[in-house]
VOTOR-847308 format. One record per residue (C-alpha): x, y, z. Coordinates in steps of 0.25 Angstrom, whole numbers, padded with zeros to 4 digits, always signed. Layout:
// residues N
XYZ...
//
This chain:
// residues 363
-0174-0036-0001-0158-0037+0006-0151-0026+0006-0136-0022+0005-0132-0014+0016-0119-0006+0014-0111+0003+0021-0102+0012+0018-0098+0025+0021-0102+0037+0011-0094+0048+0018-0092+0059+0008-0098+0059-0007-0086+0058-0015-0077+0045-0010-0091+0036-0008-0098+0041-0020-0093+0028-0028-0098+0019-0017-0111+0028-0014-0115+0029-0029-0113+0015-0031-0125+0011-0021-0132+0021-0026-0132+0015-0039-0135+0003-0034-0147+0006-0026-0153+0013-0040-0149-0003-0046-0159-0009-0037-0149-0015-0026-0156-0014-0011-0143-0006-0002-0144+0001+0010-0133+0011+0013-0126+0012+0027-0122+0027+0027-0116+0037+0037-0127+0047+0041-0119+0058+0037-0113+0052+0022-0116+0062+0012-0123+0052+0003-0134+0049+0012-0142+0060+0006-0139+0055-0008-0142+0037-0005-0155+0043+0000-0160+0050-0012-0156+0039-0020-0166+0030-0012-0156+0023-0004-0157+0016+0010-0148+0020+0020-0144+0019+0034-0137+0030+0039-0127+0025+0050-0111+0029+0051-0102+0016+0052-0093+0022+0064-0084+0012+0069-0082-0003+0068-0087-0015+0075-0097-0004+0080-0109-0009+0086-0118+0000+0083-0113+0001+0068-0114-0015+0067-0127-0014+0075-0133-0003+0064-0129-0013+0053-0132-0025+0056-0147-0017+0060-0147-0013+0042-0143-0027+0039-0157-0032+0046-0165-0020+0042-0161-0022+0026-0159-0037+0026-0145-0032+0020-0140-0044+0011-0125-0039+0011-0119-0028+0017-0108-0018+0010-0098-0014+0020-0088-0001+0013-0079+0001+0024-0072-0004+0036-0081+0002+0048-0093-0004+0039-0085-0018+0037-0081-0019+0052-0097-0016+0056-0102-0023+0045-0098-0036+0046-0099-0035+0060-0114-0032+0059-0115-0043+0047-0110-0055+0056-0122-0063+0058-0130-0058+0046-0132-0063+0034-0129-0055+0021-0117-0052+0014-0104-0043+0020-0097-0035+0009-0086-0025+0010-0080-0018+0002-0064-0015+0001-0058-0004-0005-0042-0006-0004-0033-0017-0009-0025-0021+0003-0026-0020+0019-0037-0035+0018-0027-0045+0022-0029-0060+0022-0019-0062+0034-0023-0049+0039-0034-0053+0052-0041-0038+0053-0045-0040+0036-0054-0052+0044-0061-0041+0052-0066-0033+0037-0063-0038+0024-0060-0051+0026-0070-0053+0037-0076-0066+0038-0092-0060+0037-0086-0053+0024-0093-0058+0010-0087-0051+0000-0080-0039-0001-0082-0028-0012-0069-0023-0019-0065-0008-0025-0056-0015-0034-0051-0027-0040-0037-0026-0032-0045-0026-0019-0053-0037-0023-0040-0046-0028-0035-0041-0015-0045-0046-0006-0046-0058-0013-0033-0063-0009-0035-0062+0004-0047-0071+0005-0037-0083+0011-0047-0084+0024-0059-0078+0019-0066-0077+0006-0072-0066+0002-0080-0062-0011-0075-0050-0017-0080-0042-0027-0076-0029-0035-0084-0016-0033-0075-0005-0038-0081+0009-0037-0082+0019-0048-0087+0031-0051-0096+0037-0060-0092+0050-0070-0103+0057-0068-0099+0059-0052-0088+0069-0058-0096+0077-0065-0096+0091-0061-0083+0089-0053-0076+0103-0056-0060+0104-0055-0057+0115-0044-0051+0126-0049-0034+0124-0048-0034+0139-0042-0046+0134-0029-0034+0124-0024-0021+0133-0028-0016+0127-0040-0011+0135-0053-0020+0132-0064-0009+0128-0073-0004+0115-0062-0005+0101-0065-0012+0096-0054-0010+0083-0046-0020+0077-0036-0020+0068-0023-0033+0065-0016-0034+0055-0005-0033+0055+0011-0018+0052+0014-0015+0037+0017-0003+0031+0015-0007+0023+0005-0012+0034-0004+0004+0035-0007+0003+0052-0004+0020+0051-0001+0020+0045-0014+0015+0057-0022+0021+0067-0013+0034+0060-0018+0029+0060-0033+0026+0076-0032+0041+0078-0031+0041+0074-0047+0028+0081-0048+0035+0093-0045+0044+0094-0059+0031+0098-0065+0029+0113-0060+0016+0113-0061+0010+0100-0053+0001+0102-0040-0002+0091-0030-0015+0092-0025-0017+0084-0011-0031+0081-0008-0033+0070+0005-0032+0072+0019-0019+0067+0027-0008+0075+0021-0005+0082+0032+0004+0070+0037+0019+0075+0038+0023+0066+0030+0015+0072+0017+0017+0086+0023+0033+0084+0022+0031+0078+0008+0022+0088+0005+0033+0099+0009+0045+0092+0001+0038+0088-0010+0044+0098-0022+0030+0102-0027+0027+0104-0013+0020+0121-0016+0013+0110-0028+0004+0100-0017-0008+0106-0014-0014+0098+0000-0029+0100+0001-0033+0090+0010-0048+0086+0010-0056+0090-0001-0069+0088-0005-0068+0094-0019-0058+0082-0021-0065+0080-0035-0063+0095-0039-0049+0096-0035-0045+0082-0042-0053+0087-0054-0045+0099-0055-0032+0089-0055-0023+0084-0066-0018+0070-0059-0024+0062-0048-0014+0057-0040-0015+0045-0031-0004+0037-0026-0009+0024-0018-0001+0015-0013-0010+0002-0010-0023-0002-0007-0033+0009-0015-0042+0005-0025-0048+0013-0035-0046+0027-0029-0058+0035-0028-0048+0049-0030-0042+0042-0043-0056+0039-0049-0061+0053-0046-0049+0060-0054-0051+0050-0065-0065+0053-0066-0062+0068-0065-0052+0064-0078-0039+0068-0070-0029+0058-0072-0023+0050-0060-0012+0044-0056-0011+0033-0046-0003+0022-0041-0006+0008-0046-0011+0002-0035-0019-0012-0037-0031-0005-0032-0032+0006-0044-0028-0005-0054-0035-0001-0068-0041+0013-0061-0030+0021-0069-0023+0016-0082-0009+0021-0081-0006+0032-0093-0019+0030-0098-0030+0037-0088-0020+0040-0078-0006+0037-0070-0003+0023-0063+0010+0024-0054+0018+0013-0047+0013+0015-0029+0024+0022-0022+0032+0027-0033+0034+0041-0030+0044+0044-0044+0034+0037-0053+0021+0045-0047+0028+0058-0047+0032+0054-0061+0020+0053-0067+0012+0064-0059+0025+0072-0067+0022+0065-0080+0006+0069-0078+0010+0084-0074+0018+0086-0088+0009+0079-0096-0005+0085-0093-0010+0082-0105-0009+0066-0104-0013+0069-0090-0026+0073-0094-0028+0064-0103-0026+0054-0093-0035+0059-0084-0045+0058-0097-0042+0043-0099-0045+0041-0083-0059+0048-0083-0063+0037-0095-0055+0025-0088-0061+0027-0076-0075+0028-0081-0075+0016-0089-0065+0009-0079-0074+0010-0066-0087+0017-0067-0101+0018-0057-0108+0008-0065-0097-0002-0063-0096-0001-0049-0111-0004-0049-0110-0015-0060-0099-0022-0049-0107-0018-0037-0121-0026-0043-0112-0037-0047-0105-0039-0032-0119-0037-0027-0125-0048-0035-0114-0056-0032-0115-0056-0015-0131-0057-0017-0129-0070-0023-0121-0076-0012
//
């Protein structure tokens, strides 16, 4: 029986926990995988007591030989009928290795934006000649991509990934006192890696709003905020003794736990953020910008906050708003744990997975 090969990159447990439970679910639903994984990824341990195949080999570079030598050696050993490819150094080597083969080439995009019909280096990944189909996190990226099929046609399909309640389960709030907050503070949290298109200036703008409420605290959780640009904003900002930068942390979950608002002010190209999820999961109420790629993940006023990208006054309005209704607040974040359970769950993301999969076996 074919295999489908995929490759991915299972770094840590928390942020490839949807993607690694999803396989997992479907190896325990019959379907014959084998798993490309870095020796070192903390979920080797766990794909192996579920029974799963592996092949422990770290992707390391593009257009690598060796790399391409090691997959196109899995492809023969397991007959693999298609081949999943989840990020760039895994698409590069991937398709490389797939040239004269003869199964299916899948990858899989994550972000509306940066694939460009007139764009020639979008030939080389996504929009790669050897490419079948391309798996999509939402259905922005999906229309996106779709447009951009003037040379090339590409199936696509929609594969978003959710997350099942029970992960949360046991996750504890850390103590206001652990991180130096006062018990009584209504409390705001950022989690991310700095890029410019998380929009940080934005909410380091919105925190001189914030600061009317007296008992508002920033929360910083992300590396990359030690550019001089945050750093100076960080100093003029008029809650500045209020924004708490902790960098990297891995009791991430804990500390948005412990929060009264999410915060995350995208400007383009995300889709359904991971961070966002977690907090609703955790009932902590978010608020975000309405880019196309979170279109339905938050229903503004309802289960959360939607704010226009790159409008500093309205964020910091609505943080301010939050911070003086703490009641609503809450309630909100009551309404986005059960939004976001019926909205995109586990068993959905395998219902769309099995459908995709049945699709590309057929062709």
């Amino acid at each position: 029986m074919s295999a489908v090969l995929v490759i991915s990159d299972y770094a840590n447990i928390v942020s490839a926990r949807p993607e690694a439970e999803l396989f997992i679910s479907l190896h325990h639903r019959g379907h014959k995988l084998v798993l490309l994984v870095p020796e070192n990824s903390p979920w080797v341990s766990r794909f192996q007591a579920e029974g799963m195949t592996i092949e422990t080999y770290k992707i390391k570079g593009r257009k690598h030989p060796d790399e391409i030598a090691f997959i196109r050696f899995c492809i023969d050993k397991y007959s693999a009928s298609s081949i999943l490819l989840f990020n760039n150094r895994a698409v590069v080597n991937g398709i490389k290795a797939a040239a004269d083969k003869s199964l299916k080439v899948v990858v899989y995009r994550g972000s509306v934006g940066n694939v460009h019909w007139y764009d020639p280096t979008s030939y080389l990944k996504v929009l790669h000649p050897r490419v079948d189909a391309i798996l999509c996190l939402h259905d922005a990226v999906k229309t996106h991509l779709d447009k951009q099929m003037v040379f090339v046609k590409k199936r696509t399909y929609v594969m978003r990934k959710g997350h099942n309640p029970q992960w949360y389960d046991g996750i504890k709030a850390i103590s206001r006192e652990e991180i130096g907050v006062p018990e009584e503070a209504f409390l705001c949290i950022y989690v991310g890696n700095v890029r410019r298109v998380k929009g940080l200036k934005y909410l380091l703008q919105a925190t001189n709003t914030l600061a009317k409420n007296p008992r508002a605290h920033l929360l910083l959780v992300g590396l990359g905020m030690e550019k001089p640009e945050y750093i100076n904003q960080l100093k003029e900002s008029l809650m500045s003794d209020r924004i708490h930068q902790l960098g990297f942390r891995s009791d991430a979950l804990r500390l948005i736990a412990a929060s009264d608002v999410l915060v995350l002010p995208s400007l383009r190209s995300e889709a359904l953020t991971k961070a966002v999820q977690e907090a609703m999961h955790l009932g902590v109420c978010p608020v975000i910008t309405g880019i196309p790629g979170n279109k339905g993940l938050v229903e503004e006023g309802v289960s959360g906050r939607v704010v226009p990208i790159k409008k500093a006054d309205i964020l910091g309005d609505v943080l301010l708003e939050c911070s003086n209704n703490p009641e609503k607040t809450q309630h909100m974040g009551k309404q986005a744990q059960s939004h976001i359970r019926q909205w995109l769950s586990h068993q959905q993301t395998i219902n769309m997975a099995e459908t995709f999969l049945a699709d590309i076996n057929r062709r």
